[in-house]
N, C-alpha and C positions, 0 to 999 in steps of 0.2 A: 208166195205169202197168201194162204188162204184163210178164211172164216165159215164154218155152217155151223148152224144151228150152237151156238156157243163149242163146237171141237175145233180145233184147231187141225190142218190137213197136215202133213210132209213131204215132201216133193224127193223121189230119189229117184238119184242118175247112179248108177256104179256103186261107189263107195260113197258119195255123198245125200247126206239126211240135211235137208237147211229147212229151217222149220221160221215164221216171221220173226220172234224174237230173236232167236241167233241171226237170223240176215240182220236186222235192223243194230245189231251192237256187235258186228264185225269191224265196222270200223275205229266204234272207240275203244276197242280190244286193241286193233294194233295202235290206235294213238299212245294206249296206256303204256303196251311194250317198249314205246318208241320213245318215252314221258321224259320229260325232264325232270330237274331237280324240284321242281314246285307240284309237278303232278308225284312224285315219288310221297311229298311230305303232306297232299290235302286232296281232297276226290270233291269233286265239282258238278254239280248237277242243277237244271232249271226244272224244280219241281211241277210248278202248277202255274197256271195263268190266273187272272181274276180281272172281270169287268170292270167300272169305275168309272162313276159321272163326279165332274168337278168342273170350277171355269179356269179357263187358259189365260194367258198372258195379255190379251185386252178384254178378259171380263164376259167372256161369253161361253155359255152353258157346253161342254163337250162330253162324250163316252170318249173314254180308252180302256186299254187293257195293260195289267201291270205282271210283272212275272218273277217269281220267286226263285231266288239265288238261294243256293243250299253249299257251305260249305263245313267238312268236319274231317279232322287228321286220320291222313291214311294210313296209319299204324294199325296192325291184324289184332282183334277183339279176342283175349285170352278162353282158352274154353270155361264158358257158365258164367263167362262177364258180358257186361251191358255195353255198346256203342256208345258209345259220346255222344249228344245231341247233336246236332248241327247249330253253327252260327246260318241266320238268314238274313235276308233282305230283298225289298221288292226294288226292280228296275223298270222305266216304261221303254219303249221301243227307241225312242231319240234318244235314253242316255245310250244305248248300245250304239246308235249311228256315232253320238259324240265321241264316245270311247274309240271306234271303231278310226274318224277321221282323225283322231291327237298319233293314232298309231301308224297313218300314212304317211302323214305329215313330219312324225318324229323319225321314221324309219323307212327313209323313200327307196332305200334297196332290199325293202323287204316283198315277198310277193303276199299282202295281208291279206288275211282269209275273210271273206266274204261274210255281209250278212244275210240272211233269207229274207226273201222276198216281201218285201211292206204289203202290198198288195196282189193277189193271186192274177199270174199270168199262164196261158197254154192250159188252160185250164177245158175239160172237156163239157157240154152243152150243161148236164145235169150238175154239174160241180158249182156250188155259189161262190161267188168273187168277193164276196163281201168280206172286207178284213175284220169284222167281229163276229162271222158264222165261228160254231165251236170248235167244227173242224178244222177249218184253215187258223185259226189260234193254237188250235195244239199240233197239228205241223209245224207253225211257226214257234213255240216252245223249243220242238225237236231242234231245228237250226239252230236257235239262240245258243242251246246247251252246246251243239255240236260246234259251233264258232268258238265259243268261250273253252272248250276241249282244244280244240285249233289253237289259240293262243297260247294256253297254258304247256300248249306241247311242244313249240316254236323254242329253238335254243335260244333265241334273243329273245323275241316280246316276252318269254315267261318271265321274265325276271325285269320287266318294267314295274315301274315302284304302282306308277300310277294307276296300270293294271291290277296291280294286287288291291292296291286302292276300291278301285270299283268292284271287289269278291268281295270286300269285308267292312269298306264304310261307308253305311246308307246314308250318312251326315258329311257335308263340308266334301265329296269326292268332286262333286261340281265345282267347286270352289278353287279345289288344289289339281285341278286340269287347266283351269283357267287359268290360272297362275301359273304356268309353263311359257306363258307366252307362245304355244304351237300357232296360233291362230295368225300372229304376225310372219309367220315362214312359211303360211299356205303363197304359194306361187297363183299370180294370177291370170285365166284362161287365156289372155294374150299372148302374155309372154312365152306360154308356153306353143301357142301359133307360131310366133316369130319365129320359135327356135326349131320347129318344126320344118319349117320352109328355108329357113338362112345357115342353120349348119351344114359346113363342107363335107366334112369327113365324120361322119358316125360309125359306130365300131358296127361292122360287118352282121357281126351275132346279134345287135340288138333290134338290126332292121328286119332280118329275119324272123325273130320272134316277134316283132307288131307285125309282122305278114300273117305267120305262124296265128296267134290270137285272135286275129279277124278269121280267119279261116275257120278254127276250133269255134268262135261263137256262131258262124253261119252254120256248120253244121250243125252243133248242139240244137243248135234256134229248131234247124228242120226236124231230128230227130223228135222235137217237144209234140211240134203240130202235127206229124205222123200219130204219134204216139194218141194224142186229143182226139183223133178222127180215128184212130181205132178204137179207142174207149168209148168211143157214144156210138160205133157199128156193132161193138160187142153189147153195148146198154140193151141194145136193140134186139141182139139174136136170144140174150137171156131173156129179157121179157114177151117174146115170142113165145118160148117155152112157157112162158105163165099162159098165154094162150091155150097153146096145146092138154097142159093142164083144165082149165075150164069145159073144155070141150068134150074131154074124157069124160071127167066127172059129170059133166050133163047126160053125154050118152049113155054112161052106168046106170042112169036114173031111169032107163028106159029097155034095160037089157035083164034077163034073167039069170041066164045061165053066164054072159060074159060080165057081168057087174062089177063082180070082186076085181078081175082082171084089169078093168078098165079103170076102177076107182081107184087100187093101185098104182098104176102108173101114173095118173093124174094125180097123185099125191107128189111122186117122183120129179114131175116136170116143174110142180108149186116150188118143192123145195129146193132145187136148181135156177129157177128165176129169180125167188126172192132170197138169192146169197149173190146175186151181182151188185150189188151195193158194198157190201163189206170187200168184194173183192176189187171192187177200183177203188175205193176207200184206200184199202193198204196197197196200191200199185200206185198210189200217189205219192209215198216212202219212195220209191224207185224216180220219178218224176224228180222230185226233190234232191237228188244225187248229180244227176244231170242237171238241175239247176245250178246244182252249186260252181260247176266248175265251169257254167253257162257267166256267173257273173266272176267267176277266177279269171276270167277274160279281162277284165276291165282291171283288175290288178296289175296281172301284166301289164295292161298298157301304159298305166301309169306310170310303172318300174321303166320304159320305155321311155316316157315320158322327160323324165327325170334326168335319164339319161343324155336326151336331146338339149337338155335345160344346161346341163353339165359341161359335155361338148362345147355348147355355143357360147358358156361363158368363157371357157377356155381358147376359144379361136377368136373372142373380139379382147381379151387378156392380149393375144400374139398378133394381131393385127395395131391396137393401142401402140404396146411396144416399140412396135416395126414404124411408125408413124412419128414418133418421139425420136427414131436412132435417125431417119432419113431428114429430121431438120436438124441435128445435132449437124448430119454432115452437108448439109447445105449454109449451116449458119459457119460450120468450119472452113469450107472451102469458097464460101462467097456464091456457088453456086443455087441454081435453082431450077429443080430438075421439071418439077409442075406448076402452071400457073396456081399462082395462090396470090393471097389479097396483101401480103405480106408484100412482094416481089411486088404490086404496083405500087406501092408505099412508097418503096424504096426509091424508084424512080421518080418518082412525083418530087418527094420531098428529101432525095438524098440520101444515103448511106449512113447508119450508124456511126456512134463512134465507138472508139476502140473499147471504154468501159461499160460501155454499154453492149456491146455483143462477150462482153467478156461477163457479166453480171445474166445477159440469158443462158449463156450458155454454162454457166455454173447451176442454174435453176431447170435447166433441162439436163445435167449429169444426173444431179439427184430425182426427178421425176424419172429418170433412165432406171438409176438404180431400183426405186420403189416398182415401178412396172416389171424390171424383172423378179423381184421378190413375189410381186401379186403373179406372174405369169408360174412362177416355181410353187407356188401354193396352191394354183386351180390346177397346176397339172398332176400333184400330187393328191387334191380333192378326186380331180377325173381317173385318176390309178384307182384309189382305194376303192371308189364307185365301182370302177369296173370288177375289181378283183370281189366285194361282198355281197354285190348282187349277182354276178354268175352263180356263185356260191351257194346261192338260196335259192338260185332258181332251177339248179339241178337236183336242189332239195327237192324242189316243188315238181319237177318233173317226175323224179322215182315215186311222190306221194301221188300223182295223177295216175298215172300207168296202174298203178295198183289199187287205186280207186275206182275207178272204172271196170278195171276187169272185174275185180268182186261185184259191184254194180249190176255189169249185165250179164256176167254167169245168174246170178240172184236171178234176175229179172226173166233171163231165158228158162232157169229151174221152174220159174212160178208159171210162166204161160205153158209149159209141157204138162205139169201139174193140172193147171185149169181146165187144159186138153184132154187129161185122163180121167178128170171128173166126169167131163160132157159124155166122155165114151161110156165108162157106169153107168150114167144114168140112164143113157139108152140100152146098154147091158140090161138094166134092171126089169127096164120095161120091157125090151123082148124076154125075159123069163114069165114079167106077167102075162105078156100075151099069147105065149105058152102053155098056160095054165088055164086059159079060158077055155 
């Protein structure tokens, strides 16, 4: 993905032309193919961003940035007929987070598609970090739309009500996400400790994949800072060439016969320096690719997560049980197989009497019964878990595989591309110093 001088470059290997627009709408090309019944019936897109000072919820002066939701029926425009308007609406970045955690929450075996980055991370020296520079706002545009394409293309979340909610009502979508009550079935960080360290038996495949995910984010992580420190050693070689520039052009000022020659090329070298901007400008598209599936990580873990939550309610379900049958048969047989506080009771102050062990142990059938009911319930929760989150997460692997490759074929196109610029230009110049 290149820029000079307002043309646009082409990069070709073989048979392939990727030019930055087609890389950058490769992928919502295949989400579109891939669409569900909500992207078949309406096209979705975050138009524009827009600043905006107001004060926040205790009264104090804030800038944010708000972003425009475009939606209009994806039904094909008759020839010499007009488009439909779009319905819009502006969203700030927290209603996305909000949106984003009702859908974890409501759908913990789903792997949810990630939001872009609040704040600019791996970012290379000349790049500003500030989340209201205009650049890092409309990268972060791109993600938004590319999330909200992610959703809508998901055979489950596209058909959450509350989702479609958040496309099409700027009024009251707050309102009626709250009113789900998700917020009361966020599981909290303990518990999810506990059951991280106290489940027995976790299913094979999900320990792997929290291996698996730690892994893929250490890598990505490296690939980022690679990536950072090559973009400010290449900031550097292009604006070397502004050098070499300068320097020509001075010496032309002092040459008669080689002037042209030399002004020439020092025109050459100007305009090779001053296009490494635009060009890590759009290599920041490719950054952002590998972000994404940088915090797809933390999805998974969740899905992982969840699963541990699941398990572990399931194995203290079957321990409860087991604990219930083992005094049934102690209270049956008289015996007492562990000391318990019960058994010194007993001694101390005598032995029940008959209707009275006959009255608990009518109150421990039924607590029997009820525990195996709750035990045949959570084993049944722990099946289905297992069975619809493999299921999405093999979704989610066929969509990585193919994410990526595009990604860094792109990516590798673009740096051969950049390569073959350098070489022209110095092409060019030796033909001018030929001519001197």
């Amino acid at each position: 993905m290149m820029a000079d001088s307002g043309s646009e470059e082409v990069a070709v290997i073989g048979n392939i032309d990727i030019t930055s627009a087609e890389s950058e709408s490769n992928i919502i090309n295949t989400m579109m193919e891939r669409g569900t019944a909500l992207l078949r019936k309406i096209e979705i897109n975050v138009a524009e961003a827009e600043k905006r000072t107001g004060r926040n919820t205790v009264n104090m002066q804030e800038t944010y940035t708000v972003y425009l939701i475009e939606t209009r029926p994806a039904e094909a425009v008759p020839e010499g007929g007009i488009a439909a308007a779009p319905d819009s609406l502006w969203r700030r970045y927290s209603e996305f987070e909000l949106l984003r955690t009702y859908l974890l929450v409501t759908y913990p075996y789903i792997v949810v598609p990630p939001l872009p980055e609040k704040r600019a991370e791996f970012v290379w020296h000349k790049l500003s970090a500030d989340n209201l520079d205009p650049d890092f706002v409309e990268r972060r545009r791109v993600g938004l739309e590319n999330f909200l394409l992610r959703v809508a293309s998901h055979p489950v979340l596209s058909n959450d009500k509350i989702f479609f909610f958040f496309l099409t009502e700027e009024k009251g979508w707050r309102e009626a996400v709250l009113e789900t009550g998700f917020q009361d079935k966020v599981d909290s960080r303990l518990k999810s400790l506990s059951a991280m360290f106290r489940v027995k038996n976790p299913d094979k495949r999900f320990t792997e994949l929290k291996h698996y995910s730690d892994e893929l984010n250490s890598v990505v992580s490296q690939l980022l800072r690679v990536r950072a420190r090559v973009a400010d050693r290449m900031y550097g070689v292009y604006k070397v060439h502004g050098n070499y520039g300068r320097v020509f052009s001075e010496w032309s000022a002092i040459e008669k016969e080689m002037g042209d020659g030399l002004q020439s090329a020092g025109h050459h070298m100007d305009t090779y320096a001053a296009s490494v901007d635009d060009i890590l400008e759009d290599e920041e598209h490719y950054a952002d690719q590998l972000k994404e599936y940088l915090f797809y990580t933390d999805a998974l873990r969740s899905v992982c997560r969840k699963h541990e939550l699941s398990q572990y309610d399931l194995e203290m379900a079957a321990q409860d049980l087991s604990s219930k049958k083992q005094q049934r048969e102690e209270l049956t047989t008289g015996t007492v197989r562990v000391f318990s506080l019960k058994g010194m009771t007993s001694k101390l102050f005598g032995q029940e009497s008959q209707e009275q062990r006959e009255s608990r142990l009518a109150a421990l059938e039924h607590s029997i019964q009820e525990g195996e009911d709750v035990l045949k319930e959570k084993n049944t929760e722990c099946q289905e878990f297992l069975r619809t989150a493999w299921e999405d997460i093999e979704r989610f692997k066929e969509q990585k595989d193919r994410d990526l490759r595009e990604a860094l074929i792109s990516y590798a196109i673009m740096q051969i591309s950049m390569c073959k610029k350098g070489i022209q230009v110095w092409s060019n110049a030796k033909e001018c110093f030929n001519k001197m």
